[in-house]
ZABA-731290 format. One line per field, with one value per residue (C-alpha): residue in one letter; chain; residue number from 1; x, y, z. Coordinates in steps of 0.001 Angstrom, whole numbers, plus 500000, padded with zeros to 6 digits. Layout:
res	c(A	...)
chain	c(A	...)
n	c(NUM	...)
X	c(X	...)
Y	c(Y	...)
Z	c(Z	...)
This chain:
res	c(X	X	X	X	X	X	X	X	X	X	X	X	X	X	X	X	X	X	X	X	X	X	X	X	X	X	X	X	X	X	X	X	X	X	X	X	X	X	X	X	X	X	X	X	X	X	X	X	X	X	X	X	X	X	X	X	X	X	X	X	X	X	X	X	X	X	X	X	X	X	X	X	X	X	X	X	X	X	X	X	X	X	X	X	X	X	X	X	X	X	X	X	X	X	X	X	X	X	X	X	X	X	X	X	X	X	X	X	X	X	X	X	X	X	X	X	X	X	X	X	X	X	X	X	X	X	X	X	X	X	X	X	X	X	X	X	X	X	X	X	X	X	X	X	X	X	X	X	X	X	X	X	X	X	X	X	X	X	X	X	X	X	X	X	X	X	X	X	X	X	X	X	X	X	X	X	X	X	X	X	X	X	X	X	X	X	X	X	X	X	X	X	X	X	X	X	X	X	X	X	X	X	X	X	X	X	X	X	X	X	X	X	X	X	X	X	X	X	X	X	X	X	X	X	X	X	X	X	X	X	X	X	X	X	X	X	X	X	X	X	X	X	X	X	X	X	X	X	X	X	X	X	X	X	X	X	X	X	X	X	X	X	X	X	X	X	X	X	X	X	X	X	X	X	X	X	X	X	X	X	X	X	X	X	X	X	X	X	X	X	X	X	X	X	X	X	X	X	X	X	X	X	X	X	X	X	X	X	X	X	X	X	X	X	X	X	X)
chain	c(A	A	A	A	A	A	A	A	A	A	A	A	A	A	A	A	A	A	A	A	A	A	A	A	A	A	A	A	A	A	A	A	A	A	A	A	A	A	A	A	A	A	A	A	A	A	A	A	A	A	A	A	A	A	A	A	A	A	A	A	A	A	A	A	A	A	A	A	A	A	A	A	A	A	A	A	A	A	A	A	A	A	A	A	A	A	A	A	A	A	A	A	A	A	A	A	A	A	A	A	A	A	A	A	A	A	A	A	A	A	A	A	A	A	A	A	A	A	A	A	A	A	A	A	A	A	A	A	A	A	A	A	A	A	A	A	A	A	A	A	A	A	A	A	A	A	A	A	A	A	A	A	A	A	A	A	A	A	A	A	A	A	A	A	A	A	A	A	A	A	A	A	A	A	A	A	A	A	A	A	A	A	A	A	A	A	A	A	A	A	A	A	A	A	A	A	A	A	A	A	A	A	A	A	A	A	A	A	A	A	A	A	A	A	A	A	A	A	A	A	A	A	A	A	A	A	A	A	A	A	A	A	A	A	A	A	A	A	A	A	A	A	A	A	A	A	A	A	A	A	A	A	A	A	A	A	A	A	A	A	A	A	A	A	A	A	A	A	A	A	A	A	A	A	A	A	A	A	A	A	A	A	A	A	A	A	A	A	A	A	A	A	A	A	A	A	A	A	A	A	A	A	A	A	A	A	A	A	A	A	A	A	A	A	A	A	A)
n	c(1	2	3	4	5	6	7	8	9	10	11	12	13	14	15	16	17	18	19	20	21	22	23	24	25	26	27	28	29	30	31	32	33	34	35	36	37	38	39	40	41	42	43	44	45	46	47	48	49	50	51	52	53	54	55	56	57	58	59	60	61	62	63	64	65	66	67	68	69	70	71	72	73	74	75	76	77	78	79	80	81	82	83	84	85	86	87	88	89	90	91	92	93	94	95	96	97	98	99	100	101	102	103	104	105	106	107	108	109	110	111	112	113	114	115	116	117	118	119	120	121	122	123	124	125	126	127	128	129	130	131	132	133	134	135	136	137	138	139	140	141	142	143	144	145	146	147	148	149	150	151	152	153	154	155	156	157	158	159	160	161	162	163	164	165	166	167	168	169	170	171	172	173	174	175	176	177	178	179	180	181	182	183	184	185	186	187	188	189	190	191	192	193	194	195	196	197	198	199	200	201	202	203	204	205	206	207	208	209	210	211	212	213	214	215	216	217	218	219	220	221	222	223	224	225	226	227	228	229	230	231	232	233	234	235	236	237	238	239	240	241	242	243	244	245	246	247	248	249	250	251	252	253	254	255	256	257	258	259	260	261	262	263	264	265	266	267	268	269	270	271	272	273	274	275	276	277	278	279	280	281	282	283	284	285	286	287	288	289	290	291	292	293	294	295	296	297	298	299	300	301	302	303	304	305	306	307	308	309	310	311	312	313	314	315	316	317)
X	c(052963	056275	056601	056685	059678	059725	063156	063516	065467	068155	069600	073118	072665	073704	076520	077866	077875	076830	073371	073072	074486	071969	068729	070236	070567	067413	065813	067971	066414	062644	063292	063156	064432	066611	067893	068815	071206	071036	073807	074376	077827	076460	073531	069832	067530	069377	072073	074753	078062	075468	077447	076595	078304	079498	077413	079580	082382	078826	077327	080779	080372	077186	077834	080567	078399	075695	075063	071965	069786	070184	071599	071195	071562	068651	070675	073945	074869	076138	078734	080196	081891	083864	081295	084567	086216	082267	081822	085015	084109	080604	082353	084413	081487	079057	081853	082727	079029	078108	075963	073930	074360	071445	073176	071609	072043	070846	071308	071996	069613	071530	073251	074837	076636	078306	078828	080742	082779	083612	081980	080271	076426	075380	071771	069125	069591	073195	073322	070732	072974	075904	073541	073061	076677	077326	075413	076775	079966	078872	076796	079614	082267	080443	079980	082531	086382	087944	084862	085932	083644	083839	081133	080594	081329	083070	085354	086981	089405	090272	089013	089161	087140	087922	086938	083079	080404	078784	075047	075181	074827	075597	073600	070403	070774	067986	067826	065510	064179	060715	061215	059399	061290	065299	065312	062622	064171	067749	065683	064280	067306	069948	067619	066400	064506	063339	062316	060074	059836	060636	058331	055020	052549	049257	048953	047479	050724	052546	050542	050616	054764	054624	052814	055015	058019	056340	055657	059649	060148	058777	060049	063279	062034	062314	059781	058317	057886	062094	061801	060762	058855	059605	058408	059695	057233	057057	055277	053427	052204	050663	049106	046100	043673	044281	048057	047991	045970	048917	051220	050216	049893	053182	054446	052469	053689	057637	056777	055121	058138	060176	058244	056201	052611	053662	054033	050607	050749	053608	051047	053131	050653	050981	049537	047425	047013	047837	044953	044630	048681	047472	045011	047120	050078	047358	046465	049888	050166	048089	049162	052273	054649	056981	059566	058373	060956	059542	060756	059739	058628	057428	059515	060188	061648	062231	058676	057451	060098	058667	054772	055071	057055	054878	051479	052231	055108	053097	050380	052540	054377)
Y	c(670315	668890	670175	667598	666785	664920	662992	661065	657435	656641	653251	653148	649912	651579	651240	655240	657399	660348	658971	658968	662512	663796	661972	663903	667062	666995	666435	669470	671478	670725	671111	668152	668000	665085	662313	659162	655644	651724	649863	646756	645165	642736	643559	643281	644030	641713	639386	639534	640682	643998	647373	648481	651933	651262	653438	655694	656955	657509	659813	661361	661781	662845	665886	667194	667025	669119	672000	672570	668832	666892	663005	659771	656163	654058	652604	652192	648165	648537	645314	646350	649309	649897	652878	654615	655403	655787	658660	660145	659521	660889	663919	664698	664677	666897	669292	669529	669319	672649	670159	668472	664987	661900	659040	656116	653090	649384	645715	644617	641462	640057	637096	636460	639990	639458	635600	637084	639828	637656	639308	636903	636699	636869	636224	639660	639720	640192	642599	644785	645163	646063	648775	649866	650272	651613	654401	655138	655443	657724	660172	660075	661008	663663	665243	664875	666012	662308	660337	656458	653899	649841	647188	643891	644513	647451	649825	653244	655136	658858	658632	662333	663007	666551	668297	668080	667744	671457	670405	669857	668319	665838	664676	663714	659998	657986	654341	651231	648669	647359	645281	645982	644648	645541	647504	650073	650548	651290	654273	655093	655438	656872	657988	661526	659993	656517	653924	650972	649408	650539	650574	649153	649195	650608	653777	651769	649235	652502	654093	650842	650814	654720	653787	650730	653420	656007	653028	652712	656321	656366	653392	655133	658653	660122	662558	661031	663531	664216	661284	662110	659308	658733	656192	654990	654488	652788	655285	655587	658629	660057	662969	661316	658547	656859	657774	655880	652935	652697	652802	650346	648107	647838	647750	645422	643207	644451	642884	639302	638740	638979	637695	635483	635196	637254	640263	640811	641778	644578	647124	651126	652235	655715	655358	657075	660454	663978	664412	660873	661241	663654	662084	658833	661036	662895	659726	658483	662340	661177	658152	660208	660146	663774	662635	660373	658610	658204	655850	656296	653025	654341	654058	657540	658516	662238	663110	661075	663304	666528	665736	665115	667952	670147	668464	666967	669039	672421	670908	670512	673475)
Z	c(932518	931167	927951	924779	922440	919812	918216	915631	915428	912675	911830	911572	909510	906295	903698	904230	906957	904526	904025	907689	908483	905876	907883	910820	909171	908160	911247	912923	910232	910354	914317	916232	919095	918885	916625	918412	917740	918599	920140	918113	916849	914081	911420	912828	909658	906902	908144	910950	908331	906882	907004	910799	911968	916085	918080	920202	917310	915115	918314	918230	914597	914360	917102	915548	912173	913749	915261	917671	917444	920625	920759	922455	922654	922468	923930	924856	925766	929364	929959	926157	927620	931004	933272	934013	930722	929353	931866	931121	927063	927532	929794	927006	924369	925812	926627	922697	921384	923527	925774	923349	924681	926207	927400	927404	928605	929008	930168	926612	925153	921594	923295	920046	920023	923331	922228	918966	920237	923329	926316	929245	928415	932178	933883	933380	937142	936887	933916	935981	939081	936867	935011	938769	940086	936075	936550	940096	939107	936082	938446	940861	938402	936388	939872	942072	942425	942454	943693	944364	944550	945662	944005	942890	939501	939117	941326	941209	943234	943316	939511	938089	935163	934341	932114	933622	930727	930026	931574	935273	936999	933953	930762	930868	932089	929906	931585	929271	930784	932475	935013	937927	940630	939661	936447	937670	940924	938938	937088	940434	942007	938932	935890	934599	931263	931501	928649	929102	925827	922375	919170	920532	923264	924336	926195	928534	928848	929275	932046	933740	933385	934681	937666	938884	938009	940095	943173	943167	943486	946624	948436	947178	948297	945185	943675	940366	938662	938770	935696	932218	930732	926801	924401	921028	918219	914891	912911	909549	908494	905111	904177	902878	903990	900795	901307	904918	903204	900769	903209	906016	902977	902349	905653	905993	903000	904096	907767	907064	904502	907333	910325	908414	910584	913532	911236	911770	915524	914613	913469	914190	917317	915481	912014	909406	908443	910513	912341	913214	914387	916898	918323	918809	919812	922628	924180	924860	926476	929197	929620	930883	927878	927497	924791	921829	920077	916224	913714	910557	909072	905649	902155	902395	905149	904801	903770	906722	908818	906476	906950	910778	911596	909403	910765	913836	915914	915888	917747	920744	921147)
């Protein structure tokens, strides 16, 4: 059996970097195994002009900050950044981190982000076949001498990337996305860690996902299990019954403000207290999820973070 790891997700939508070196700190110390970023050039939670740290110089950032927790991109906007120089970048990062970085990557979704910064909002279709040759050209360069390479959208020739990253054959290569009929087959084809569909879902959504992955692994011929299967999670946990009560309550309150009547459907799919964390946590196990993703959706943050790695984490190891 795959063994299980647990990370933890940070917003970089914050006025100071410091607060979010601490969150990561703090996760490194109470042993997770990794912390992990979003992708997004204009403010999601408040309004577009909100303090937003850019992903990649924050992964950089955070890295050099740290010294044994893991990092990724959930995840990296493909069309934002040119494959070539981004395997060369992400080359160069794991080599100075001691091999300590995920890259992730996806299609990208916030039309108004590419509309803003000036990049062509293309069809999903499109977007997927560039992920595809994107992550060709990565895999190619993190393993060959001077690989070249000749596509629709992008193209390479005799394109050394030296120094190599310090894991080999690469970093992990985490690829998001559902869709059965392109997007899976990309994962099929280029991923090691795949993600479906962050924050909410049934194990029984996720099994399905897992299955339709495993369907395009073969008419690819590759072995399914050669894919780790993770899942991101809005979580609420408490100590106490009347703790987790208290807390879906105001999550609760937090989310219709926002939402308005749709808040309602946003319920965390891990919620309550410890034990019931487990049990939640065990069925998404056999649904065939390895690597959770948590974030914390409490109003404290770090004793969430304390109380599941105390509670939760030894469970699984």
């Amino acid at each position: 059996m795959a063994p299980i790891d647990f990370g933890v997700f940070l917003s970089t939508e914050r006025p100071d970097y410091e607060s979010l070196l601490q969150d990561a700190r703090l996760c490194e110390g109470l042993g997770y195994h990794s912390v992990w970023i979003s992708d997004h050039l204009l403010g999601m939670y408040e309004e577009p002009g909100a303090p937003r740290f850019e992903c990649w110089t924050t992964s950089s950032a955070l890295l050099a900050d740290t010294a044994r927790i893991r990092l990724g991109q959930l995840v990296l906007c493909n069309p934002l950044r040119h494959p070539p120089l981004l395997a060369k970048m992400a080359a160069s990062l794991d080599a100075i981190s001691g091999g300590r970085l995920i890259l992730g990557l996806g299609t990208g979704w916030h039309e108004g982000e590419f509309r803003a910064y000036g990049y062509p909002y293309e069809p999903p279709a499109a977007r997927v076949r560039r992920l595809e040759e994107s992550a060709r050209i990565i895999r190619r360069m993190w393993g060959e001498e001077a690989p070249s390479f000749g596509g629709r959208f992008y193209s390479i020739k005799g394109a050394y990337c030296s120094p190599k990253p310090i894991q080999r054959p690469g970093p992990p290569l985490l690829i998001a996305g559902g869709g059965e009929r392109l997007t899976l087959r990309t994962v099929a084809r280029n991923a090691d860690i795949s993600n479906f569909a962050a924050w909410m879902g049934t194990p029984e959504e996720f099994k399905a996902k897992s299955e339709a992955l495993d369907r395009q692994c073969m008419r690819v011929g590759r072995e399914p299990a050669g894919i780790r299967r993770s899942w991101a999670a809005y979580t609420l946990i408490a100590e106490t019954d009347e703790g987790a009560e208290m807390s879906m309550r105001q999550y609760t309150r937090k989310v219709e403000a926002r939402y308005g009547g749709a808040g309602g459907t946003r319920r965390p799919p891990l919620a309550g207290n410890p034990e019931q964390i487990v049990e939640q946590v065990r069925r998404y196990i056999d649904a065939g999820v390895s690597l959770f993703i948590i974030r914390f959706m409490g109003e404290n943050i770090h004793r969430e973070a304390e109380v599941f790695a105390d509670e939760v984490l030894p469970n699984f190891r």
